[in-house]
Structures are given as structure tokens and as C-alpha cells.
N, C-alpha and C positions, 0 to 999 in steps of 0.2 A: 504494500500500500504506500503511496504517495500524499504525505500532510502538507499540505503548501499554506502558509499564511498569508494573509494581504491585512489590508487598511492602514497599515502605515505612514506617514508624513511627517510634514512640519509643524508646530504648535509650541505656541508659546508657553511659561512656566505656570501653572494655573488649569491649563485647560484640558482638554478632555478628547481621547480615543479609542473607538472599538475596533478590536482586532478582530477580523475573522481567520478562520480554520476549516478548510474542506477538505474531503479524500478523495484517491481519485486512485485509478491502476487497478482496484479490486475493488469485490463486494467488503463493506468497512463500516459497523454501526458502532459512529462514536458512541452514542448512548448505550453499548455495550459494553464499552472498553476503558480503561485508567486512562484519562488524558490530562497531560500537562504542558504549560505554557514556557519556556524558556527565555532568555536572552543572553547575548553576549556582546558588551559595549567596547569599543576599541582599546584592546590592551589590555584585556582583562577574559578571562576565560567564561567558559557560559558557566551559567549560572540559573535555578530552578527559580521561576516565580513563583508558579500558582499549579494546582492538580486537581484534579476532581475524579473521584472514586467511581465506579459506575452505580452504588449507591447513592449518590448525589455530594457526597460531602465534602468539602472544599477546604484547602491549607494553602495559606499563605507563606510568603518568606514575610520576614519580620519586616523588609524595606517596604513591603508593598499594602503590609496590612491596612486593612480601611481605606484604601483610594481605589486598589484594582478589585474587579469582580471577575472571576469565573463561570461562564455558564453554557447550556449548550441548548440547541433546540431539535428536540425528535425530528418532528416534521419535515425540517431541511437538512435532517442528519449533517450541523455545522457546530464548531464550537466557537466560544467567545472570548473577549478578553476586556470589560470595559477596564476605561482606565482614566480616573478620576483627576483631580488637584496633582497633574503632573510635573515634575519637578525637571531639573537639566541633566542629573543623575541618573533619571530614567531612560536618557540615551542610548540607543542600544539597537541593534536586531534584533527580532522574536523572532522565535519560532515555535510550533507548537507538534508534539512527538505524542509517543503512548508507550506502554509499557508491557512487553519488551521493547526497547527503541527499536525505530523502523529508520533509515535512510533520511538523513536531516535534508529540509528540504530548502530554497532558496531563503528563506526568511523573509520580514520586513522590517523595513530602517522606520526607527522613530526617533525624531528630532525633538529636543524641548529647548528650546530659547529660554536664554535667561531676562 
């Protein structure tokens, strides 16, 4: 299976983006599966943001608590990443994997202006 994220851009400190998360290459029901959201900012190795159980339950890194949310929708078998009062540290690629990892996929750049 192939996870490819988008919605990524520019945005200033303060503001606010939802990442999305699709699959693609095989049959792949996120709502069945442990998925989690990644990044990796220039210089700095990737790093775990957010997961979500196929339970539904959701863990944060300590950086992200309270601004990002987690979520996914059956219906468009997609997952999410909002992402609230963004900071300039929150710079980074995302990506979004599952568990076993699968094949990282391009990622998406997210800028936060200070």
C-alpha cells in the first residue's frame, strides 16, 4: 500500500492546517488499521506526532498536545491531521505511515512563518 499525504503549505504562526492521508496501490481500510502521522523538519530526524488505534484512540507527542487532532473518516477511507495555533517549530514534512510501516511516501512540507 501506498500512504501519500497532501494539504501542506505556507501559514503563518497562529494558524491552522488539515493534512490529509489516502491509500492507494491496494485494497487498505485505514479504519482498520494503527495509523500515525509523522514529521521530519530539516536537520532533525523524523519524528512520531500523532496515532490513532483502530479503536479510535488517539496519542499525542507532548509538542503537539492540544493544537493537533487526529482523525479519520470511514466513508472516504482518508485520514487527518488538523492542526491548530501553529507554531514555526512545527516546520517540517509529514507524513502519514501504519503499523507495520509501509514505504514512506513523498510527504508534505509545512511552513509556519514567524
Amino acid at each position: 500500500v501506498q500512504l501519500q499525504a497532501s494539504g501542506g503549505g505556507l501559514v503563518h504562526a497562529g494558524g491552522s492546517l488539515r493534512l490529509s492521508c489516502t491509500a492507494s496501490g491496494t485494497i487498505f481500510n485505514i479504519n482498520d488499521n494503527f495509523m500515525q502521522w509523522y514529521r521530519q523538519a530539516p536537520g532533525k530526524e523524523r519524528e512520531l506526532v500523532a496515532s490513532l488505534s483502530s479503536r479510535g484512540t488517539p496519542i499525542y507527542a507532548d509538542s503537539v498536545k492540544g493544537r493537533f487532532t487526529i482523525s479519520r473518516d470511514k466513508a472516504t477511507n482518508m485520514l487527518y491531521l488538523q492542526m491548530d495555533s501553529l507554531k514555526p517549530e512545527d516546520t517540517a514534512v509529514y507524513y502519514c505511515n501504519t503499523i507495520p510501516l509501509e514505504k514512506w511516501g513523498q510527504g508534505t512540507l509545512v511552513t509556519v512563518s514567524s
